[in-house]
Steps between C-alpha positions, in 0.01 A plus 500: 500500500649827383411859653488745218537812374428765238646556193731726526664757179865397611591910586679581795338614781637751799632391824346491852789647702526423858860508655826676429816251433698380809182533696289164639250306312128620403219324455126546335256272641197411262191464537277156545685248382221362349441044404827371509521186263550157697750387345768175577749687473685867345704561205773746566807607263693759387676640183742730373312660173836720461234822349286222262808406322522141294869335422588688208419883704146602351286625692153293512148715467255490732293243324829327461528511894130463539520116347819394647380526840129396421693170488673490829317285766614734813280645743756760636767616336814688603643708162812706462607759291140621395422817290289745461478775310818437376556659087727127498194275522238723335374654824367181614341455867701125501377464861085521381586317158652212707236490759234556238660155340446301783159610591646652820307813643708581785882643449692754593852639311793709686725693312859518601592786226340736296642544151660264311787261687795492308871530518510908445285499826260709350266411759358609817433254872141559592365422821371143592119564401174237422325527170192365333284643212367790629654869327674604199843462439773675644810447300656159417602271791652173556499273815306152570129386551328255729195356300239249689172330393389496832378767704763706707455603899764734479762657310869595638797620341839588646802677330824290566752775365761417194907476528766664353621227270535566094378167258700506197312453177545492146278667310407757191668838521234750316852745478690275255266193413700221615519337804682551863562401829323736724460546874110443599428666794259307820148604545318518814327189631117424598291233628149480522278209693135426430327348852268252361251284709753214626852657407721828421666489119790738492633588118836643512800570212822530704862682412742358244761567754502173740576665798209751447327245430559312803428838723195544322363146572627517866261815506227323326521224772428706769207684324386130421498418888271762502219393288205298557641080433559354281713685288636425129780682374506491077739717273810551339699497829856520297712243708477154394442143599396433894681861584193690535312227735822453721525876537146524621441136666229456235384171324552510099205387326622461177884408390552527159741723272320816370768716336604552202108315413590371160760282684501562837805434742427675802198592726450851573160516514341340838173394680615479816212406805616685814401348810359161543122416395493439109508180287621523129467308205512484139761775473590588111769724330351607130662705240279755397497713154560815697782570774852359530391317814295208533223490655460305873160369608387287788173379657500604890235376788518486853540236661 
């Protein structure tokens, strides 16, 4: 049983803002939950979408998007590097196309930047801030999205800072036409957790730098301790293997390589349960035709 939404135009809508960066978590509680399916059992996962990119670099439409996920069996999804608004992706909300795909009518998106990333750093941090369909756009942004088919009690989102490391990248130089190394700067981090009826999912995209990555996880750990159990943590988390689940004490619900997803020989992207009380199964890792990530879904229940 799917909850479901509107159809939605794909345009980018504003942002809610509701704390400053460096400053503690927010949250927006909704309304009446409303029926909540009763279901065996919940489908979680995450992916990387890298701004609706395929293999070869083009950018996917909406419809494109739209059909992708319509195919996805997930009932809450964790996705990383989303845009909207963005001239790069055709101004595409990416966060409503993907939840309009999987029939999901509760999400929320946080931007990290506004502008476009890139390695000229011709972007701005904007502060941690939940967002949903609701005004017109206000410029492009990029960040990630939490998207569930069932309803939501609450929304949070906390800011978890960015580091001072450089990723070096080769890429096209619009000055001369051929390619270069270049220094790509870190972006702030964000996380943002949906309370459902029996559990907390927490979507996350964490530094490329491991040891602000690591800080940022110890920090999401203690904001985790603080949520309503139990709690799933699902993103790109940018340390591989079992590092993320020793860091945090946390049970990995799905081992399998992710990254690069045509051929994948390492796992950065996790579902990791934190605290005791969940039962997994069927866990899959499935190339997609957008992202350079694979995707990571599980089926969750209490036990």
């Amino acid at each position: 049983m799917r909850a479901t939404s509107g159809r939605t135009h794909g345009k980018c809508p504003g942002t809610e803002r509701h704390a400053e960066i460096g400053i503690g978590p927010s949250r927006e509680r909704a309304g009446s939950v409303g029926e909540v399916p009763d279901v065996p059992g919940l489908r979680i996962g995450t992916v990387n979408i890298a701004s609706g990119r395929d293999r070869t670099g083009t950018v996917l439409t909406a419809a494109q998007l739209r059909a992708v996920f319509a195919g996805l069996d997930v009932d809450v999804l964790a996705v990383q590097e989303v845009d909207c608004g963005q001239p790069r992706s055709h101004g595409t909300d990416q966060a409503a196309v993907l939840a309009d795909g999987l029939g999901a009518g509760h999400w929320r998106g946080a931007a990290t930047v506004a502008g476009t990333p890139d390695r000229f750093g011709s972007w701005q941090p904007v502060e941690p801030a939940l967002r949903a369909a609701r005004r017109p756009a206000e410029g492009p942004v990029y960040g990630i999205a939490l998207i569930s088919r069932l309803p939501v009690v609450e929304w949070s989102v906390l800011g978890l800072g960015t580091g001072r490391a450089r990723l070096p990248v080769k890429g096209h130089d619009p000055r001369t036409g051929r390619p270069r190394w270049s220094w790509f700067p870190d972006e702030p981090r964000v996380a943002v957790a949906a309370r459902l009826e029996d559990l907390t999912v927490i979507a996350t995209h964490l530094s490329f730098a491991p040891h602000t990555a690591v800080r940022q996880l110890l920090r999401l750990g203690r904001w985790a301790a603080g949520l309503p159990g139990p709690v799933v943590l699902a993103g790109d988390l940018n340390l591989p293997g079992r590092v993320p689940a020793r860091v945090l004490g946390a049970t990995p619900l799905v081992r399998a390589a992710s990254f690069p997803a045509p051929d994948p020989r390492v796992q950065l992207d996790h579902v990791l349960a934190v605290g005791d009380g969940l039962a997994a199964r069927h866990a899959a890792a499935t190339e997609l035709p957008v992202g350079d990530h694979r995707a990571l879904t599980v089926t969750v229940s209490r036990r």
